[in-house]
MARSE-960312 format. One record per residue (C-alpha): y, x, z; residue in one letter. Coordinates in pm, whole numbers, padded with zeros to 5 digits, always signed. Layout:
BEGIN
YXZa;...
***
This chain:
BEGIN
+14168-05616+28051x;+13922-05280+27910x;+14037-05073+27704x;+13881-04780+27515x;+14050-04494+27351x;+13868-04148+27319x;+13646-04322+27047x;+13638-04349+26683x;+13853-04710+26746x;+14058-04832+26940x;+13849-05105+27158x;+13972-05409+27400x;+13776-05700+27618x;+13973-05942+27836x;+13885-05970+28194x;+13560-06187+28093x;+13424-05890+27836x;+13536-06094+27542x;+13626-05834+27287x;+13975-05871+27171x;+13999-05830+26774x;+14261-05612+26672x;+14291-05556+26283x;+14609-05375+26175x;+14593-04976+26251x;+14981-04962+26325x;+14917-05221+26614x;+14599-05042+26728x;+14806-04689+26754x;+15086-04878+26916x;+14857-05016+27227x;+14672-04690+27207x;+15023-04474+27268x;+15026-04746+27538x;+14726-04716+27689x;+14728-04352+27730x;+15051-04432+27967x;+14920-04758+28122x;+15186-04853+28373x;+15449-04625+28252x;+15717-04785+28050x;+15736-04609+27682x;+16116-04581+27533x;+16105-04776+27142x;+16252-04461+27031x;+15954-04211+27128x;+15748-04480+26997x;+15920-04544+26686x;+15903-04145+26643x;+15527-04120+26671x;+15456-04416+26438x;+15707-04377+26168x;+15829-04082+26097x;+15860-04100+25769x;+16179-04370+25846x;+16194-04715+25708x;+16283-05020+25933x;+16068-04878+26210x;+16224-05052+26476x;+16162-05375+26280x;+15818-05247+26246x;+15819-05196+26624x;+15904-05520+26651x;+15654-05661+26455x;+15341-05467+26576x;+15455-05557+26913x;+15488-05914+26853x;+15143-05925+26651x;+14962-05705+26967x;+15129-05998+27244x;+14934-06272+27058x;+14582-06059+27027x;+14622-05916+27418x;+14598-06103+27746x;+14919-06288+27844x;+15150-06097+28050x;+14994-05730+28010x;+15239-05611+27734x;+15627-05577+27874x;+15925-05510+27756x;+16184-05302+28017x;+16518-05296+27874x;+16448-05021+27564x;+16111-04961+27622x;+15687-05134+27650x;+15462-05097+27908x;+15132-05234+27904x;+14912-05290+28182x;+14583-05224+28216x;+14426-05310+28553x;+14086-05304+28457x;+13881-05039+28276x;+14041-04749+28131x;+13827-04505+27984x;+14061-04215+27953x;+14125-04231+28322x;+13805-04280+28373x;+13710-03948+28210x;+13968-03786+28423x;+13858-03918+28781x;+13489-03811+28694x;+13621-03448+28582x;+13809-03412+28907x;+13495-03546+29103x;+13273-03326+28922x;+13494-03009+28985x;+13518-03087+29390x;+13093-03135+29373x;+13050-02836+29183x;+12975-02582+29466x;+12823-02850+29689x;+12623-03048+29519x;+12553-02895+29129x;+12340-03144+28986x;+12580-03402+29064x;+12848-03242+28957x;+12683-03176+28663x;+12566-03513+28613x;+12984-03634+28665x;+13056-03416+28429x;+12827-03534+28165x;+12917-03874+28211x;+13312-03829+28186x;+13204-03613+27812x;+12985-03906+27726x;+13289-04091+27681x;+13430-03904+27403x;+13329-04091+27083x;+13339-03887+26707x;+13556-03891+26566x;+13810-03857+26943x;+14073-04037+26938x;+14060-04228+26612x;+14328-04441+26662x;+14614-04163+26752x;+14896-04206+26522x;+14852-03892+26254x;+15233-03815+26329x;+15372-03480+26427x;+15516-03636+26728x;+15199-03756+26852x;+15022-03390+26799x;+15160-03305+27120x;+14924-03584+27339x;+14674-03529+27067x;+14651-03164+27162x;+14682-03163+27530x;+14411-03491+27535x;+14113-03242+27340x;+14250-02923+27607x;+14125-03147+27903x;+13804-03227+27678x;+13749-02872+27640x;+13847-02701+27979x;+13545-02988+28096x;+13316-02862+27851x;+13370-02481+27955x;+13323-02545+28318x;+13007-02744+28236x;+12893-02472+28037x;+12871-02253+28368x;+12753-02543+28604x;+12482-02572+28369x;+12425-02190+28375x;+12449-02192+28761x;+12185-02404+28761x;+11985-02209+28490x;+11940-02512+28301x;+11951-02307+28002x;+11784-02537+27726x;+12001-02828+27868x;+12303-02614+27741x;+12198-02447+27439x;+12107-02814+27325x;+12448-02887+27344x;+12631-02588+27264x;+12601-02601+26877x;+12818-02946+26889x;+13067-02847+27077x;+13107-02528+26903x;+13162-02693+26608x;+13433-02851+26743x;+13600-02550+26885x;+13461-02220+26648x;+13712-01997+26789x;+13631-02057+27158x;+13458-01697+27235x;+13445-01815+27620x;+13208-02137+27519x;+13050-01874+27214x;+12932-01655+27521x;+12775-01915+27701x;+12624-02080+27426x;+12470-01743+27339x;+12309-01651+27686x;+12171-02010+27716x;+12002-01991+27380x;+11878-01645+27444x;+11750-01779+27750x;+11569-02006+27629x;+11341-01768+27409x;+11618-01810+27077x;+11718-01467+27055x;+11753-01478+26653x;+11951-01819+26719x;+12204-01678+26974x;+12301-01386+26783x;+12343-01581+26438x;+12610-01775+26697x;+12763-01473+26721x;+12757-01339+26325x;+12867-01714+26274x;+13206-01633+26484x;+13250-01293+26366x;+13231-01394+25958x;+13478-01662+26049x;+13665-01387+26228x;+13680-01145+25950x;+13813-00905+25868x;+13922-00871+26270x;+13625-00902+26552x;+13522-01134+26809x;+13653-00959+27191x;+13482-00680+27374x;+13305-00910+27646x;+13171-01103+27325x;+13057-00800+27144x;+12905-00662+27423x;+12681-01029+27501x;+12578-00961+27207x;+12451-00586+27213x;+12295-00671+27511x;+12101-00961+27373x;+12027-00760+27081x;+11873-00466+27339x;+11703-00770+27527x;+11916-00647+27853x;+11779-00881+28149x;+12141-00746+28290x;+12317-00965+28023x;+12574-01173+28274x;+12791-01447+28178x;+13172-01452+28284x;+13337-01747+28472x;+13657-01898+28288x;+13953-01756+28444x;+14101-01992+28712x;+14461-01932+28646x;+14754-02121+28845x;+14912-02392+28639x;+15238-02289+28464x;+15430-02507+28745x;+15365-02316+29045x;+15437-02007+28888x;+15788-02101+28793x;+15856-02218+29127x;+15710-01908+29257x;+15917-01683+29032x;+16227-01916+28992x;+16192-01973+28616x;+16421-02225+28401x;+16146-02455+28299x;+16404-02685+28134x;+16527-02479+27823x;+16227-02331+27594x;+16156-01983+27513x;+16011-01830+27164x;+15723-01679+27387x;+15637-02002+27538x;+15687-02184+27207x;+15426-01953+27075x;+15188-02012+27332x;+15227-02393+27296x;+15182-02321+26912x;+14843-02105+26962x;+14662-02358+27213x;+14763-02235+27502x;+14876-02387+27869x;+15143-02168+27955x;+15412-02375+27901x;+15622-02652+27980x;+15769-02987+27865x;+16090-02830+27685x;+15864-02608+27474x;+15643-02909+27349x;+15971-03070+27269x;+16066-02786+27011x;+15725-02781+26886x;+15749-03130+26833x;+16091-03085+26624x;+15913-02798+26428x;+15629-03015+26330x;+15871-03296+26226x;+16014-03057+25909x;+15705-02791+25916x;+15398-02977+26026x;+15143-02667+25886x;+15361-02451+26189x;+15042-02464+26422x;+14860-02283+26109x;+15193-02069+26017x;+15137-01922+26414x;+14772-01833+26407x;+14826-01703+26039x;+15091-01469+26237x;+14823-01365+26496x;+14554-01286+26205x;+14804-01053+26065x;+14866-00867+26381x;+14501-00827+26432x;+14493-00729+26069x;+14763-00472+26062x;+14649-00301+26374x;+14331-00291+26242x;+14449-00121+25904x;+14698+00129+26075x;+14349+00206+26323x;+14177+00320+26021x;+14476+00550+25890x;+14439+00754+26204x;+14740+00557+26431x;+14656+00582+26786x;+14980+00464+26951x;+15154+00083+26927x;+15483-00057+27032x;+15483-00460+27009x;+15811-00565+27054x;+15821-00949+27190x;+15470-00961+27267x;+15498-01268+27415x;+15189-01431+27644x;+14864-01271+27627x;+14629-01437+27383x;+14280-01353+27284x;+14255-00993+27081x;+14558-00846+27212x;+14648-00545+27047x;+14475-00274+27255x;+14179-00462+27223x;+14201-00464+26858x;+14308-00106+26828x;+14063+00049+27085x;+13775-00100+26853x;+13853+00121+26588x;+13993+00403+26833x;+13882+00383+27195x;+14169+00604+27294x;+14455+00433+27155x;+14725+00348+27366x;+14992+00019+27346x;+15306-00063+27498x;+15412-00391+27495x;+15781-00533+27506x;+15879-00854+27639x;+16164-01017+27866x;+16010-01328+27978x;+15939-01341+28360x;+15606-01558+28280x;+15441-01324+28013x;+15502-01046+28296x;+15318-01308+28554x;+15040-01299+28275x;+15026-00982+28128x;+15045-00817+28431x;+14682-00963+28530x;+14567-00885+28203x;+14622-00559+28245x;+14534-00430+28544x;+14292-00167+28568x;+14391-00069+28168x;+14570+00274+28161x;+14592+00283+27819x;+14810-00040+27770x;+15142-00109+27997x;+15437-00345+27971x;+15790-00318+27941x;+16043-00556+28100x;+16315-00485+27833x;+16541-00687+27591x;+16500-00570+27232x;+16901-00617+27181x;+16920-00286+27378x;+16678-00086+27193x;+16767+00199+27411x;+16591+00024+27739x;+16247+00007+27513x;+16283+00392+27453x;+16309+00555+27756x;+16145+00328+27954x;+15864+00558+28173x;+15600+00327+28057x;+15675+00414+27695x;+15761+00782+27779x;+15396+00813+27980x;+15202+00596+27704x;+15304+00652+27347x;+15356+01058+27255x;+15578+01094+27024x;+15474+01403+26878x;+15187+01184+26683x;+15287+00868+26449x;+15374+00490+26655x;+15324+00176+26511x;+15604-00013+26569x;+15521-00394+26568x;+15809-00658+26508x;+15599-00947+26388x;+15831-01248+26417x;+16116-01136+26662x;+16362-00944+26457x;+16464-01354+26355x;+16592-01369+26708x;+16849-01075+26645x;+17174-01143+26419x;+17207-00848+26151x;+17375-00595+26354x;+17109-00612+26659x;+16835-00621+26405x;+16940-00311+26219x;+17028-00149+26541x;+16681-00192+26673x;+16476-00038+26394x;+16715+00224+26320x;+16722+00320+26712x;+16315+00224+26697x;+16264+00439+26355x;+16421+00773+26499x;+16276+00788+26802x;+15911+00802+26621x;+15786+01092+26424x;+15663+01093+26046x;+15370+00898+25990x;+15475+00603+26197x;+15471+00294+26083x;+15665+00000+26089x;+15501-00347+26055x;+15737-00655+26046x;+15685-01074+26018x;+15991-01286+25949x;+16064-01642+25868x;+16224-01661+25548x;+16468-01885+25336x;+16342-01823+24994x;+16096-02087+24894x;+16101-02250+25249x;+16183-02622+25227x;+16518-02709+25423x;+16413-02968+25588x;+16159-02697+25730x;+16418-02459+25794x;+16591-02710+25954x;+16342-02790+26213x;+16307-02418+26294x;+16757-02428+26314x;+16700-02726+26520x;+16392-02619+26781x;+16552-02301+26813x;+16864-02443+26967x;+16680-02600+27273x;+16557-02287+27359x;+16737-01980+27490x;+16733-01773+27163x;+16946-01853+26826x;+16712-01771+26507x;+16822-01561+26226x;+16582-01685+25886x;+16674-01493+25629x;+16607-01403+25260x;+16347-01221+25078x;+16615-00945+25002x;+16757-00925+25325x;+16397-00859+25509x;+16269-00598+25210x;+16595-00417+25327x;+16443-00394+25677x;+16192-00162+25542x;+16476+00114+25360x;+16399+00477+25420x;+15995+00417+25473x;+15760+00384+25251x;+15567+00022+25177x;+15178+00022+25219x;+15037-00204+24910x;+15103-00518+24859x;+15438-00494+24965x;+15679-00734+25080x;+15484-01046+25108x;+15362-01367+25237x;+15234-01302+25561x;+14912-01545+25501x;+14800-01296+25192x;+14884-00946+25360x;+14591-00754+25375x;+14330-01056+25278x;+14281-00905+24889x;+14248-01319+24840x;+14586-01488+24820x;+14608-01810+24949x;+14857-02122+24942x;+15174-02107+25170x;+15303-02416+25332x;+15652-02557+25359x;+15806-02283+25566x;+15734-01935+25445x;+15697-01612+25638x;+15689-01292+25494x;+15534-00967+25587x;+15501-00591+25500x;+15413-00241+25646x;+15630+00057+25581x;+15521+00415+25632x;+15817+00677+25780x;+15777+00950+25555x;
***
């Protein structure tokens, strides 16, 4: 048996290259949950979850769809194992096929480039558009979803630079536009894209990429590296270099290294999960996937959170702050906060806060060589730690105003830790600080929405505190609140005020008179 997957629809041929007619959707997302775990028995439950969420009968409908796919599929390649399906695919498979030619391509790369890059345009090739058009639409299935366009994506990065390598420059700025499209926010692929189009006599057309990315970035900036590709193509510099992806070491090896619990989550890997990024492990996918059961807009909800960090910094920036405190900075992400800052003020200076032994493993490389940025290893329940800490002593002067960041951490502290913290936080900072906080809240949230976030939250190692509208405007007593207020944390600082989804999350900046 063949089977296809990546494509637009789900395809099958039997061993002869008969195709293998498959008509109801539910039955072509069951075998393609399947597929994507040829040989691996799948539990009814997880499968059940990913294909009816919305409840029902679904394990009649299981039963159903799998009786209906045994009389369209070749006998004997659909099993059942006491509570769970396997199916068997011995032929073709073309999402392991696209893996064993990325692997291939990778090992050729420094050896033999052009057929590496060949390999690698053969395993892309078998992408169809729309991917994946067959993946159950479920919040359950977003996790494989997700991770499935990562791989796509990490492949198209590192064929970016093969092709660059090679100084097939046209070859790549041919290209580039698609996959941009796909992923606008990738500044790594943006940078890329831009030197091969500027390299192939497009100047104009590689720095509209770049206005493209920064209007969509607004009102925050595409990173330094990305600003300054595009100075330098604006100066035609012949020194314009590109910048290999960083070739970090998987999540795995790290915990081993450092003796991390990778089986309870952690808000700072959740968050990373949330935001796209690899730093994580199966327990924090699991909580994700429990958010997105009673919140599936969360993924939105967590870049929303970022734009307002990069918004806020920027706004303080331009009232003359020079020194930041981000408390629970969890893992570094692109436009950290001394990146933002320095834009506006080149010699601001940020401390970040965090407990978690793998945003240290992270952080730690993303900092070297950056005096004016440091991190502390402190819990925020003992405010006192974050104070006089020498990194904070050295970094942030507190004879000029601190912006003191809490964007969604003081949820993690009950009330008496919470009000500790900015009261400690507060008088250890001189007039003209500021203090900008995000919070999760209960008014207006659906329940079923705060009960994911009750639920997630207790598989990982911190309880979470959601609280009222009241109860986080009282956070901001004794300062001063910058316009609009106390808001939703979508429409803070936009001047356009959007839609919120299910599970709201308010926001404000107070001034410390």
């Amino acid at each position: 048996m063949h089977v296809w997957v990546l494509g637009p629809r789900l395809r099958v041929e039997d061993d002869r290259g008969h195709p293998v007619e498959i008509s109801r959707l539910q039955v072509r997302r069951l075998l393609t949950l399947l597929a994507l775990d040829a040989g691996r028995p799948i539990p009814a439950a997880t499968l059940t979850e990913r294909l009816w969420p919305e409840g029902g009968d679904p394990a009649n409908s299981l039963k159903q769809a799998v009786h209906l796919a045994r009389r369209s599929l070749p006998p004997g390649t659909l099993h059942t194992e006491g509570g769970a399906y396997r199916l068997d695919v011995e032929g073709y498979l073309d999402v392991r096929e696209f893996r064993g030619l990325a692997e291939q391509a990778r090992l050729l790369h420094d050896q033999r480039p052009a057929e590496a890059i060949g390999m690698a345009h053969r395993a892309l090739a078998l992408w169809g558009s729309p991917p994946l058009g067959d993946m159950p639409d479920s919040p359950a299935a977003e996790q494989e979803r997700h991770a499935l366009l990562g791989e796509r994506r990490e492949l198209r990065e590192e064929l970016a630079e093969m092709l660059l390598d090679a100084g097939r420059h046209r070859e790549l700025a041919r290209m580039g536009p698609a996959w941009l499209n796909d992923d606008p926010f990738n500044e790594h692929l943006a940078g890329h894209v831009m030197l091969a189009t500027y390299r192939s006599n497009r100047k104009i057309e590689a720095l509209r990429i770049y206005e493209a990315l920064r209007d969509e970035l607004s009102p925050t900036l595409p990173g330094i590296w990305l600003q300054r590709i595009a100075e330098q193509i604006g100066e035609d510099g012949h020194h314009v270099q590109w910048r290999q992806r960083p070739r970090e070491p998987s999540p795995e090896a790290v915990a081993e290294r450092l003796g991390i619990d990778t089986t309870t989550a952690t808000p700072a890997r959740i968050y990373d999960y949330l935001l796209g990024g690899r730093q994580n492990f199966e327990a924090d996918r699991r909580a994700v996937r429990t958010l997105l059961h009673g919140a599936p807009h969360v993924r939105d909800l967590a870049r929303q959170n970022r734009a307002l960090l990069r918004r806020a910094v920027r706004v303080l920036a331009k009232r003359g702050v020079r020194r930041f405190l981000e408390i629970g900075s969890g893992l570094p992400t692109v436009d950290s906060v001394h990146q933002v800052a320095q834009r506006v003020t080149p010699d601001a200076r940020v401390v970040y806060v965090d407990n978690d032994p793998l945003v240290h493993q992270h952080a730690s490389e993303l900092l070297r060589g950056t005096p004016s940025a440091a991190l502390v290893d402190a819990d925020m329940r003992v405010p006192a730690g974050i104070v006089d800490a020498p990194e904070t002593r050295a970094l942030l002067d507190t004879s000029e105003p601190v912006a003191v960041l809490l964007l969604v951490a003081l949820e993690f502290l009950d009330d008496v830790e919470a009000e500790d913290l900015i009261d400690v936080l507060l008088a250890a900072v001189p007039s003209g600080s500021h203090l900008v906080v995000s919070h999760t809240t209960t008014t207006g949230s659906d329940p079923r929405a705060l009960a994911a976030v009750r639920e997630a939250s207790s598989q990982a190692n911190a309880a979470v505190y959601p609280r009222s509208a009241e109860e986080i405007a009282a956070f901001f007593t004794g300062t001063e609140l910058l316009p609009p207020g106390v808001v939703d944390a979508v429409n803070w600082g936009t001047g356009t005020p959007v839609p919120v989804s299910e599970l709201r999350v308010l926001a404000g900046v107070g001034r410390k008179p």
